[in-house]
Structures are given as structure tokens and as C-alpha cells.
C-alpha positions, 0 to 999 in steps of 0.5 A: 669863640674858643678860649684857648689862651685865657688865665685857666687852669685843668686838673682833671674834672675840675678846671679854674677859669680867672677867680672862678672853677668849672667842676664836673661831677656824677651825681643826682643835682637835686641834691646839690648844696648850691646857691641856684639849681638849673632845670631844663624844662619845655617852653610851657613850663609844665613840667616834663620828664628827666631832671624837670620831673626829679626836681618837681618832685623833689622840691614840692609843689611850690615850684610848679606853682610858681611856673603856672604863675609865669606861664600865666604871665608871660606864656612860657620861656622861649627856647634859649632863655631862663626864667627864676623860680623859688627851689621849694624844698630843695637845699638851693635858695632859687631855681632858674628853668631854661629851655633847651632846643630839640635836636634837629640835625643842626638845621634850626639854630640848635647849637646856638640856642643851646649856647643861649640857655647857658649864657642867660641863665649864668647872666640871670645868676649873676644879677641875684649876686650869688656864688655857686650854680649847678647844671644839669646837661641840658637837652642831651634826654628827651630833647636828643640833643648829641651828647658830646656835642652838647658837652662841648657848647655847655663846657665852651660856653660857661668858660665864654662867660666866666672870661668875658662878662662881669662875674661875681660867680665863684663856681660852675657845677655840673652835676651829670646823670651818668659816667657816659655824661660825664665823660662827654663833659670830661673829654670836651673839658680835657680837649679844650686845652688842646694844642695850639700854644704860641711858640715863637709866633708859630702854634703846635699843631697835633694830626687829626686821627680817626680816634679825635673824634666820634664818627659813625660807620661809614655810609653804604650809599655813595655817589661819584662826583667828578673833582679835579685837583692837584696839590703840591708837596707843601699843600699835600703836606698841610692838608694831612693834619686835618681838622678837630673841631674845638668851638661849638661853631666848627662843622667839620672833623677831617682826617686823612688816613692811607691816602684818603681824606675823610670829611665828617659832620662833627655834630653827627659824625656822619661821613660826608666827602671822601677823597682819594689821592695819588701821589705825583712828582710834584706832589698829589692829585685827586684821584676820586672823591665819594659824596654820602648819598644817604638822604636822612645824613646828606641832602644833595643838591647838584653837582656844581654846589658839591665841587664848590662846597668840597673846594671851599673845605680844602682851602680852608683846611690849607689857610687853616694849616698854613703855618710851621710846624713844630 
């Protein structure tokens, strides 16, 4: 769920989140004065390449003694778990390794396994009782884990935590690698805060635009999928404000542009539906609609399940946008 009325406050890279702050910086995390330090490792804990390499290496062999220890004991840590270790030579007192999930195009649980190796290893901190803890952003190297996708569970799940667990936690770091990390991170932080304030028992709504997201070209392989529709000026109307996605479960960005409605894959912004609308007396109909025809971005299945899918996402998108604007 996203948090979008809890006792927070943003201040560009930095945001206060109940008695606890989210901050965001560049920087090289094995050098973070902080009470633990997260490694992203592989399940084996046997060390890998990026921060698990910097962080071996910099901390001495202290540490990859102590995960040949666990590794021994209990085989390793599942996907989306954490593990503690000592810090070595590092200025942190512990080390806590999780292991991200590899990026499969969303069909093997990735977002929620990402949302896991957050959580535990915040709950892990917590136990020991300590004030700071810094991240590095897990998953987005060798495991290609989408950047801004992975900047929007990470940020969208430390403030799940900090709102709704018992939490003695003073201060959430983390600590990115380069500016196309951290403006990933900065973006989803700033977007959170986002539109959708009550008002009068109404919410502000803000229109999706091409630019709210990132999306890939459009695809060169389409199929016509025969899709009849009518809407009227009321319906027309809400469905124009599309969908930007604002919780690490939201699917779908959509945005209508010169009478044309566009459905994207917000986790890898591939386009998948397009529709064109003609204007009528009493509203709008559909005039065509393209499907992705792309099989490495869209597996089609039939026909039927199409024009029930494409129906199913306008329906929401007009009980979504059913409300007045202001």
C-alpha cells in the first residue's frame, strides 16, 4: 500500500517519516558511519560482484568467514530474506546481507520478493535495538532488477515499515552508487507525495502525461484487435486522466494523448494496448485498438481473454477516476 496520508514530511533527498528520516545520498556505502550496513548478496552467501565485492573487501575476511559459517548451517538465505553477520573492518557494529530477486519481467514474484529483502532486513534492525541503517539499491546490478522500479519498492517499502511497525529506527540511508541511482530514488521519493489530498471529500487529481513516466518506443509489431465501445462525455472525460502508478503493486501506466489512449507496462514500459477514439454526439466510441504483437514484451494468448483484459483496465480506470475534480 502506498502511504500517502501518514505524518511525513519531504525536503528534497530527505523526507521525515513519524520520528524517523528517510535520506538519500551519492556516495560509496562501505564508508557509511552507520549502525548496520546492508549487503545485497546471492543466496549461497559466497560473495558476488558490485557492493558484496566492495564490502568483502573492504571489511576484511572476517565477514566472508562468518557466511561460510551460516552458509554451513543453514544452506544460505532465501530470496527476500536477511541474514546478520559481523561489519569486519568496516565503521558499521553489523552487517545484515539480504538477497534480492533477479529481474524476470515481473512473472516470478520479483516485486514482492524485492519488497521482502527490505522489510526483513529493516525488522532484523530493529530487534538489535540500533538507530541508523543504510542500503545500498538492491537488485538494480547484476540481478537488472529496472532501476526506477526498484527505487519505488525500495523508498515505498522503508516508509511501510517506519508507518506501521513498532520502530525504534532513527534513520534510513540510502546510500547510491551513481546520479542515475539517485535520481531513480529521488523521483519515486518526490512522487509519493504526489496528488491525491483530501479536500472537501473530494481528492485532486493530476492528468497522466507521456513525460509521468518512463516508457520505451512504441513497438513495431502490432495486431488489430476488433473492440467495440461507446462512452459518454462523463466517462470520456475520466478516462482522459489516466493512470500513474504510485504503489509497488500498480501494473499499468496510461495516458491518453490526441485521441489516443496508451496502456503501458509501468514496470518495463513497454506499450501494450492502444486505442483510438472518435468523438460522437453523445460522447466517444472506439475506433481501433492495437495490441503488442512483440512476443519478448506481450504474450498473446487469444482474442476473447484480450477484449476482457483491455475491458477489465478501462472499468478501472473510470471507477478509479470516478470522483470530482478539483
Amino acid at each position: 500500500m502506498v502511504l500517502l496520508h501518514s505524518e511525513y514530511q519531504i525536503d528534497m533527498k530527505r523526507i521525515k517519516v513519524k520520528k524517523a528520516e528517510i535520506v538519500l545520498k551519492k556516495g560509496d556505502i562501505t564508508e557509511e558511519d552507520v549502525d548496520i550496513i546492508v549487503n545485497a548478496t546471492n543466496s549461497l552467501l559466497a560473495g558476488g560482484a558490485g557492493v558484496d565485492e566492495v564490502i568483502r573487501e573492504k571489511g576484511g575476511p572476517a565477514i566472508s568467514r562468518d557466511c561460510r559459517k551460516l552458509q554451513e548451517r543453514f544452506g544460505g538465505c532465501p530470496i527476500g530474506e536477511a541474514v546478520l553477520t559481523s561489519a569486519g573492518n568496516l565503521k558499521a557494529l553489523y552487517l545484515i546481507h539480504t538477497v534480492g530477486p533477479r529481474w524476470n519481467r515481473g512473472e516470478k514474484q520479483e516485486i514482492i520478493l524485492l519488497k521482502n529483502a527490505y522489510i526483513n532486513s529493516l525488522r532484523l534492525a530493529n530487534k538489535l535495538g540500533v538507530s541508523t541503517i543504510a542500503f545500498p539499491a538492491i537488485s538494480t546490478g547484476a540481478n537488472r532488477f529496472p532501476i526506477k522500479l526498484a527505487a519505488m519498492i525500495g523508498i515505498q517499502s522503508v516508509m511501510e515499515f517506519l508507518n506501521q511497525e513498532e520502530n525504534i529506527l532513527q534513520e534510513v540511508r540510502f546510500v547510491l552508487f551513481d546520479d542515475k541511482t539517485l535520481n531513480a530514488f529521488n523521483q519515486s521519493l518526490m512522487r509519493i507525495q504526489e496528488p491525491m489530498q483530501v479536500n472537501s471529500g473530494s481528492r485532486n487529481k493530476v492528468r497522466a502525461t507521456r513525460s509521468s513516466w518512463k516508457t520505451q518506443p512504441l513497438p513495431e509489431e502490432w495486431l488489430k484487435l476488433p473492440f467495440e465501445l461507446d462512452l459518454n462525455k462523463k466517462e470520456f472525460g475520466q478516462i482522459k486522466y489516466g493512470f500513474i502508478p504510485r504503489e509497488m503493486d500498480d501494473q499499468w501506466f496510461i495516458f491518453f494523448e490526441e485521441n489516443k489512449l496508451y496502456f503501458y507496462r509501468s514496470w518495463t514500459g513497454y506499450c501494450i494496448y492502444e486505442i483510438e477514439f472518435e468523438q460522437t454526439r453523445k460522447g466517444a466510441r472506439v475506433k481501433e485498438v492495437w495490441v503488442n504483437n512483440n512476443p519478448k514484451q506481450h504474450k498473446i494468448k487469444n482474442m476473447e481473454a484480450l477484449k476482457g483484459h483491455l475491458l477489465q483496465l478501462i472499468q478501472f480506470l473510470l471507477k478509479e477516476n470516478n470522483y470530482i475534480v478539483i
